[in-house]
N, C-alpha and C positions, 0 to 999 in steps of 0.2 A: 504494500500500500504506500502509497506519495505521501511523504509527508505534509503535516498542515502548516497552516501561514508561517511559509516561506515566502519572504518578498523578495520583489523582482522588480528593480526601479532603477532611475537613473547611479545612484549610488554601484549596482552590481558591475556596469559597465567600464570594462578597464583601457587605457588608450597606454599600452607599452613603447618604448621606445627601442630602434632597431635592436641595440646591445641587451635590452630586458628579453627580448623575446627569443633571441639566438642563445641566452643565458637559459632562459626556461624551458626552451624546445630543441637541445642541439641535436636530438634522432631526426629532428626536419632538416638540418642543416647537413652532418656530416656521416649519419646512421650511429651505429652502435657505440660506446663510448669504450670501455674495454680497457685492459693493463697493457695493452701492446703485444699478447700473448697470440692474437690472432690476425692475420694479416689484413682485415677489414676494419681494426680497431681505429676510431677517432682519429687516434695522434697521428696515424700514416697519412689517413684523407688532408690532416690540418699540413702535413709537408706538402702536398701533392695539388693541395690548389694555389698555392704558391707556385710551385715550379710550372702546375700549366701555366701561369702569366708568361713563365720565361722561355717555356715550350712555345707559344703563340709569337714570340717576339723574334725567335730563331727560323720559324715555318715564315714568317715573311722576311726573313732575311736583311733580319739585326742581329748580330752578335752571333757567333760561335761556338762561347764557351759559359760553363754556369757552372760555381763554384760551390758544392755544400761542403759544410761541417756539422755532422749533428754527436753532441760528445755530452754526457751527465746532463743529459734532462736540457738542452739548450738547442736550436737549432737555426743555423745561419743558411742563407741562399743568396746569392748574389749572381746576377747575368751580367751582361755586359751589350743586351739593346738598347733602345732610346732611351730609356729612362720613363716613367711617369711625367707628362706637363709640369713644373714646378707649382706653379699656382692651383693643382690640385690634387698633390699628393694625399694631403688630408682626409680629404673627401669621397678620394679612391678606396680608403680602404674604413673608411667608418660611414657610408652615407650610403645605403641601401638604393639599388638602381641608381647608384653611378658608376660609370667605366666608357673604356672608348669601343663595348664587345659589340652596341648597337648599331654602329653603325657598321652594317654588314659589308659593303667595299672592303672595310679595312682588315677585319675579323669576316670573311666570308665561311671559311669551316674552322672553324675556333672551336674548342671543348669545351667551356664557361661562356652563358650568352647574359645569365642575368644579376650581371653584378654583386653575385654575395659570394664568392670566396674567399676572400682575404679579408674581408668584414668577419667572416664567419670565425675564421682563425684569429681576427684582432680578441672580439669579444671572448672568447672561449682561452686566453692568453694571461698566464699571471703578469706579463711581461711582452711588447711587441714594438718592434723598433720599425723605422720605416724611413728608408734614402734613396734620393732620386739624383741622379747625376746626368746635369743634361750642360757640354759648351761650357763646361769651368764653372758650373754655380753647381752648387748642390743644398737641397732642401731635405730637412731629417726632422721627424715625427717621433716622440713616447707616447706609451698609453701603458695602462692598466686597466687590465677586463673592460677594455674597450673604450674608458675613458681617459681623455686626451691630459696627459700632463703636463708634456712641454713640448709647444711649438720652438724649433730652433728659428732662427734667423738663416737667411739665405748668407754659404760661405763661398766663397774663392779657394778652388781646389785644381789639381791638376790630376785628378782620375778620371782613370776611362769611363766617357755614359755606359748608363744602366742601371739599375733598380737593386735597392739591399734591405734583404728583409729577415729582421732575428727575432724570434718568439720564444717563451718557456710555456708549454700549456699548465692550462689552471692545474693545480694539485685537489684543489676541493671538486672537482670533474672529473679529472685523469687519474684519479688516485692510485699509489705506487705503481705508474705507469714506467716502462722500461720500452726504446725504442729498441728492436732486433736487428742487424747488422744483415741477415738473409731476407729479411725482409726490404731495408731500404733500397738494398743492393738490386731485388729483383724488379723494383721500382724503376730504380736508374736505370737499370740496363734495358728495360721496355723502351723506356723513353730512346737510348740511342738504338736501339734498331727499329724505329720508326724514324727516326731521325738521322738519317747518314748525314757524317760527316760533321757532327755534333758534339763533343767533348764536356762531359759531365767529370769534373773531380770530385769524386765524395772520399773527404778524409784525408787528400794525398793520392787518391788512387783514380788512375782515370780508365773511364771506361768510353769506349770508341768503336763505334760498328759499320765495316765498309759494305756489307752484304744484307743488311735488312733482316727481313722474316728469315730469310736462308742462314743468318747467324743464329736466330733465336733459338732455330727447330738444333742447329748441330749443336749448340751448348747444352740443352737443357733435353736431350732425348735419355732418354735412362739404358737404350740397350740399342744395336747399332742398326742401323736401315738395312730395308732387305733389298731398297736400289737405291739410288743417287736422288737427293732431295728435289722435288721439282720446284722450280722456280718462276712466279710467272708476275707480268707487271702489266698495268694498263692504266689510264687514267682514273684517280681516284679510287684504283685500287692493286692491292698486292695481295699475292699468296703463294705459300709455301703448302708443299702437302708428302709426306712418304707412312711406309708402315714400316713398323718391326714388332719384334717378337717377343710380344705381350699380348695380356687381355684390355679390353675396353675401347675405348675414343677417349683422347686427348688431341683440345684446343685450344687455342691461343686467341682471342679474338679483340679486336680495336678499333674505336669507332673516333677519327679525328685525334686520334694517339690517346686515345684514352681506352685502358686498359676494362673492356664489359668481362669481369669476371662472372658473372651469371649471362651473358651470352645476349640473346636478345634476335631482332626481327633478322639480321645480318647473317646471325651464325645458323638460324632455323634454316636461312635461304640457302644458305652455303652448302650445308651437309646435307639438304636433299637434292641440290645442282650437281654435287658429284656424284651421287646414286646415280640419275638420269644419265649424264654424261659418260658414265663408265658401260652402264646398260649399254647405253645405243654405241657406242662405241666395237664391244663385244659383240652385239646386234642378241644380246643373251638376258633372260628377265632373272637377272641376279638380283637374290634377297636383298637390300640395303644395310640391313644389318650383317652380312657376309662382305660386302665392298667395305664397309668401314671397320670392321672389327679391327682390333691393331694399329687402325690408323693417328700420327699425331700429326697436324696441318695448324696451321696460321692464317688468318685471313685479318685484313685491315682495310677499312673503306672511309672513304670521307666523304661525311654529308653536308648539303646545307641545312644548317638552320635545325640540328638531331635534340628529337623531343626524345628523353630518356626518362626511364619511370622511378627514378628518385632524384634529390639534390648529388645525392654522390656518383651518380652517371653511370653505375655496375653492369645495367638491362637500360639496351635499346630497345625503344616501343616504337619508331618511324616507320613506318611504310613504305612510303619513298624516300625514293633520292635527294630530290631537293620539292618544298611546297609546293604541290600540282602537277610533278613532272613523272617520271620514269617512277616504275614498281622496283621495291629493292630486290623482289622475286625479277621480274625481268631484266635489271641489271646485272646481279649476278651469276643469272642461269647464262644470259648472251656471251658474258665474257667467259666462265668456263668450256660452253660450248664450243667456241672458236679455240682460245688458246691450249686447253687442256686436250681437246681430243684433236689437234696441232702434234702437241706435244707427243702425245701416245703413237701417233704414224709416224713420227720423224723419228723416236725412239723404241723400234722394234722389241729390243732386248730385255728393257725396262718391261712394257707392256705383257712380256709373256711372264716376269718375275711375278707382276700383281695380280694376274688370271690365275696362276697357279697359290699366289694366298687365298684367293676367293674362293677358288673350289678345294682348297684345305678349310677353312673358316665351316664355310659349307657342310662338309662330309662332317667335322669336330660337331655341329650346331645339330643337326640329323642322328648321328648318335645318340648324342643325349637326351634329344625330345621324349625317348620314353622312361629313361630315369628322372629326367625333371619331373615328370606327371606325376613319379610313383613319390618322388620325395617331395613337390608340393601337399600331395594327401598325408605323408608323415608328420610334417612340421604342424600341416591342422589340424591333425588330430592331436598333436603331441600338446598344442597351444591350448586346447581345452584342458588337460588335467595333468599340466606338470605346473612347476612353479621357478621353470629356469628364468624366465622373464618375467618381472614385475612391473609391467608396462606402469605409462604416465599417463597423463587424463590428456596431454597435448600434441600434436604432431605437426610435424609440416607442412604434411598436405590436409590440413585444417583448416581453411582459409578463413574462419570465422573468429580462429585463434593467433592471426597475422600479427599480432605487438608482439607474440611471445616464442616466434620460429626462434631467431637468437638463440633462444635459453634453452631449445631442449634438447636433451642431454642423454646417451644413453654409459651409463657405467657397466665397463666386462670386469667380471671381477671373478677369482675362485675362491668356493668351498663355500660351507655353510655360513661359517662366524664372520668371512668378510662381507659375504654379501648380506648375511643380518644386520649388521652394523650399518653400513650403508642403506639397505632399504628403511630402516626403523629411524634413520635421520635424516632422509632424501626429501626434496621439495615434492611432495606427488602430482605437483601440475605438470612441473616439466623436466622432472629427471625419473631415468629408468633406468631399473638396474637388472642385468643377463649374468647369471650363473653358471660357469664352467667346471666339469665337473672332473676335476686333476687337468692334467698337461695336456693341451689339444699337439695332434697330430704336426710332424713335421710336414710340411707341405711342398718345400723347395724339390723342384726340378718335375713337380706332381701336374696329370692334366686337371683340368677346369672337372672331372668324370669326380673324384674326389668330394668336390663338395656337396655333391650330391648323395655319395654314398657315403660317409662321414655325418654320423647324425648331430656332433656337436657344431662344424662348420653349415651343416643346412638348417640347424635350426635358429644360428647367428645370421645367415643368410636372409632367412626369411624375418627375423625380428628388425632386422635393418631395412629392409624391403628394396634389397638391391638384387634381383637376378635378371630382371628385366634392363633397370635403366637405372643407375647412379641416381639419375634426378629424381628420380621416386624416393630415395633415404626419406626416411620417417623422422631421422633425427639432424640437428646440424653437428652437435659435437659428438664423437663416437671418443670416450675415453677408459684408457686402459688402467686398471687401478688394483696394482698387487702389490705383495710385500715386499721391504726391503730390505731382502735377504737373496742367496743365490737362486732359488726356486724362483723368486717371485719376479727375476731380471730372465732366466730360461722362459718364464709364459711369456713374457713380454714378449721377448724374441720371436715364438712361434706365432706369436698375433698378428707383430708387425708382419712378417715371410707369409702368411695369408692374405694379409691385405697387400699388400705388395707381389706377391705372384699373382692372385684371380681378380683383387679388385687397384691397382696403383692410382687410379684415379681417385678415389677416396683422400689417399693421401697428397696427391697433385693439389686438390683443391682448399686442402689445409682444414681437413673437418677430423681428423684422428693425434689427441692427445695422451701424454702419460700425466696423470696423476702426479702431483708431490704432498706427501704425506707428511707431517714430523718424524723427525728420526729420534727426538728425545723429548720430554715437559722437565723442565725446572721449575718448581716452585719452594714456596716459603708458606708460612703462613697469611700473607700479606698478599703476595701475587705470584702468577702463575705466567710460565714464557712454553711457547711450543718452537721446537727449534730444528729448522730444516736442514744445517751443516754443523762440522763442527765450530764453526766459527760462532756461530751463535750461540750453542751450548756453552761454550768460556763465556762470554758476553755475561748471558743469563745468570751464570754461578754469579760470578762476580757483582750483579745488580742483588741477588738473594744472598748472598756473603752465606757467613758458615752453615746456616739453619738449611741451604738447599738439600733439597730432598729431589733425584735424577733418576728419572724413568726413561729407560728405553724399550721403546717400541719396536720391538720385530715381524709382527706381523699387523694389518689390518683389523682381525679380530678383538685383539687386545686393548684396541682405542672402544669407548665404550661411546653408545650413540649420541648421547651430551656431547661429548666433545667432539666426535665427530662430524656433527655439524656445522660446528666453527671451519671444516676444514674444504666440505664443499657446498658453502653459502657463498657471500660476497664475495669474501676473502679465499675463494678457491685459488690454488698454484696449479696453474696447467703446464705443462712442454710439449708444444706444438710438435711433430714429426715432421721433419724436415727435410727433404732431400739436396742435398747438395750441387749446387751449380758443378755441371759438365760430369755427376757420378754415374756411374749406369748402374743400375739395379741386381743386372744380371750378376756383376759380380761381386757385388757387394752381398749377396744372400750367397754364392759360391763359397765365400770365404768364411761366413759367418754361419749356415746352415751345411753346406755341402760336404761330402766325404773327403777334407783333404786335414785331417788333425795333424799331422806333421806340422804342418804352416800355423794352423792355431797353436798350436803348444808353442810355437819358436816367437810368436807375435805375444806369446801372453807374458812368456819367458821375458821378454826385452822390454816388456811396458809394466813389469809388474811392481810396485811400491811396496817397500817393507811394509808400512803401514796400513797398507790393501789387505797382506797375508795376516794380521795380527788382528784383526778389527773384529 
């Protein structure tokens, strides 16, 4: 029932100013706020609409080079284009719909059209500097959270024009926010292989790309092509496209150099232009899920005027090309059509490498059809009356539950007392906890037939709701959460070499975390520290003096649900899995799962710490 007199009057009506409401509402502004544990968090977007200004400035051919440092919580960027007008630096980055992005001549495919980036980052800043060097004057702006401190006076300089801009984000926002190194880096290095010829220094270190999409796909493939990367260019757009030997689709996809990590109307067009193109090509009605299985490709297109369906520009929602003109379907089908099946007759050799992954794909995807069937009926019946899964009231494909995708969470955890622990202190909107029962299966070097027959893998399978299509996951963060002891780094291991042999995109897309648990509680009478290294265990004694009383935690179980919810509430510690710029997979699970102990033994031998063996 409504409550009664409630009034409703001129009094309720609130009139915010720009900085109040980018204060109150920054999921409008830059999406999710986050510690920096996850590559979509706040602080990366507040780098990233900085540097598109310096990205925009270089695409029309000012300046060359763009200089970050982002080091203890502080982050400088500096270009070296025109500069900001002097008479409106101010105004540029605190005065909502102002910039020079409207006027399309100038900014005709620009990544930012409606003036709040750098607004967005000023207000959401403990700290935001701002210098425009334009012709020997330069003009420099402070603010705090958004309010202006000190306008300088125009000075006489002899720096190169261009634009300099240092922020600290808020702490009472970003709270023990830590920016990741593999993260900024995979930033930067987007930016120059959209950008040849381009020179980004982050840190000292410069990163520089002569070959575009055709650099992205060689550094960052995890296992080696099974032909030579096809390479193709045309106005307003490029792509890259090869397979190898994995499971899934991995893409790259960019709209105006902006990195659409959830894909959008561009990538929908793309992946079913190559179906088609490949068909007609063969003159054969291959499955489309058989053409692309394996496949990893890049595609980048530039539009006018791209309506994308948040401030943070992740998912293009354009239709067309530019307003009123060409379909992005009939743009990108035309140009595959001509160039890629170009490519396929001028390249015999190639062409017969990829017919023969299709009708391998094929024959793989045919087999299984009647084990999938038998082990779909498995998992649902086994979902009625076991209790390896303790599902959550939320999912992702909830559309009704849209604020709270972010948050849901599924924790893999083994045996009884860890996963009691955790179910009995888990949020039950949006965390769920799956039950392992001892060591899942080594999987390394295993076909895709395994997880099917393998009732612990089909029944993770099917709680994840990935056999069909990654993008169906039920959950966004998938985290792994064992002891920390040797057992409990062995599951991890086989977790990771599963999702990494049948599903790698999972982890491509940065949705599979380890858990950090405490390793010890120091308390006193007075207060109580949970302490994740040894370093903070001495800290702790030392704040409790003699009276400390030191508990170590060796398994999961043993933290009792009270406390354990201090550990995955706000204050949860994730470690994102990360794969490594230019490592390939294949060998990396060789070495770490595979039958060569020799090499293990002699690698543990040479890296082993007294302190390791004693602990």
């Amino acid at each position: 029932m409504a409550e009664e007199n409630v009034t409703y009057d001129e009094e309720n009506i609130r009139s915010l100013d720009w900085k109040e409401h980018i204060r109150m509402r920054p999921g409008m502004y830059i999406g999710k706020l986050g510690d920096g544990s996850a590559p979509d968090d706040g602080i990366y977007v507040l780098v990233k609409e900085v540097m598109d200004n310096s990205i925009d400035e270089f695409v029309m051919g000012n300046g060359r080079r763009i200089d970050v440092k982002i080091k203890d919580g502080t982050a400088t960027i500096r270009d070296y284009g025109r500069g900001i007008p002097l008479g409106k630096v101010i105004d540029c980055v605190s005065k909502i719909n102002t910039g020079g992005k409207y006027d399309s001549k100038a900014f005709k495919k620009s990544v930012g059209l409606n003036g709040v980036g750098t607004k967005a980052v000023n207000a959401l800043s403990d700290n935001f500097t701002v210098a425009s060097i334009r012709e020997g004057k330069k003009k420099t702006a402070l603010f705090e959270r958004g309010e202006l401190v000190e306008d300088k006076n125009l000075e006489d300089v002899s720096e190169r024009n261009g634009t300099f801009v240092q922020f600290i984000p808020d702490h009472s926002i970003f709270k023990n926010y830590t920016f990741k190194t593999p993260y900024l880096q995979k930033l930067f290095w987007n930016y120059c292989y959209l950008n040849r010829g381009l020179a980004i220094y982050y840190n000292g270190e410069k990163m520089v790309s002569e070959n575009g999409l055709k650099d992205l796909l060689e550094d960052n493939m995890e296992n080696d092509p099974l032909y030579p990367i096809i390479h193709l260019e045309g106005e307003d757009i490029e792509v890259a496209i090869t397979h190898i030997r994995s499971y899934g689709e991995s893409y790259y996809s960019f709209v105006n150099g902006q990195h659409t990590t959830q894909g959008g109307t561009h990538l929908t067009e793309f992946r079913a232009a190559v179906a088609r193109v490949i068909r007609d090509f063969y003159g054969k009605n291959y499955d489309a899920v058989d053409i692309r299985q394996s496949i990893v490709a890049a595609v980048s297109v530039k539009v006018m005027e791209p309506v994308f369906e948040s401030q943070t520009k992740t998912k293009l929602g354009s239709q067309e090309v530019e307003p009123g003109g060409r379909s992005m379907r009939a743009f990108i089908n035309d140009f595959l059509k001509e160039k890629l099946d170009n490519f396929l007759h001028r390249n015999p050799e190639v062409a017969d490498v990829l017919e023969k992954k299709i009708k391998q794909s094929e024959k793989e995807r045919k087999e299984l059809s009647g084990i999938r069937k038998l082990a779909r009926e498995r998992a649902k019946k086994a979902s009625l009356h076991n209790k390896k899964l303790r599902d959550c009231r939320i999912h992702l494909n909830d559309k009704k539950n849209s604020d709270l995708k972010d948050k849901s969470t599924l924790f893999i955890t083994e045996g009884d007392s860890a996963s009691g622990s955790i179910t009995k202190s888990r949020r039950v909107d949006t965390q769920a906890v799956f039950s392992l029962r001892g060591k899942p299966l080594n999987s390394y070097g295993l076909t895709k037939k395994v997880v099917y027959e393998n009732e612990e893998f089909n029944l993770l399978q099917a709680a994840l709701n990935i056999e069909d299509d990654i993008d169906d996951l039920r959950y966004k963060n998938i985290v792994i959460a064992t002891d920390a002891d040797v057992d409990g780094m062995h599951i991890r291991l086989l977790l990771l070499t599963f999702f990494l042999q049948f599903f790698p995109d999972l982890v491509r897309r940065g949705h599979v975390y380890i858990l950090q648990t405490p390793l010890f509680r120091v308390r006193n009478k007075k207060d109580t520290y949970y302490c994740y290294t040894e370093e903070e265990r001495v800290d702790a004694i030392q704040k409790c003096g003699k009276a400390a009383e030191i508990t170590r935690f060796k398994g999961l179980g043993e933290i009792s649900p009270n406390e354990f919810k201090n550990f995955i509430g706000e204050d949860i510690r994730l470690d994102p899995v990360l794969i490594d710029k230019g490592a390939k997979i294949e060998d990396v699970l060789k070495f770490y799962m595979g039958k060569n102990t020799p090499d293990r033994q002699e690698f543990i031998i040479d890296n082993l710490r007294f302190e390791d063996a004693v602990a």
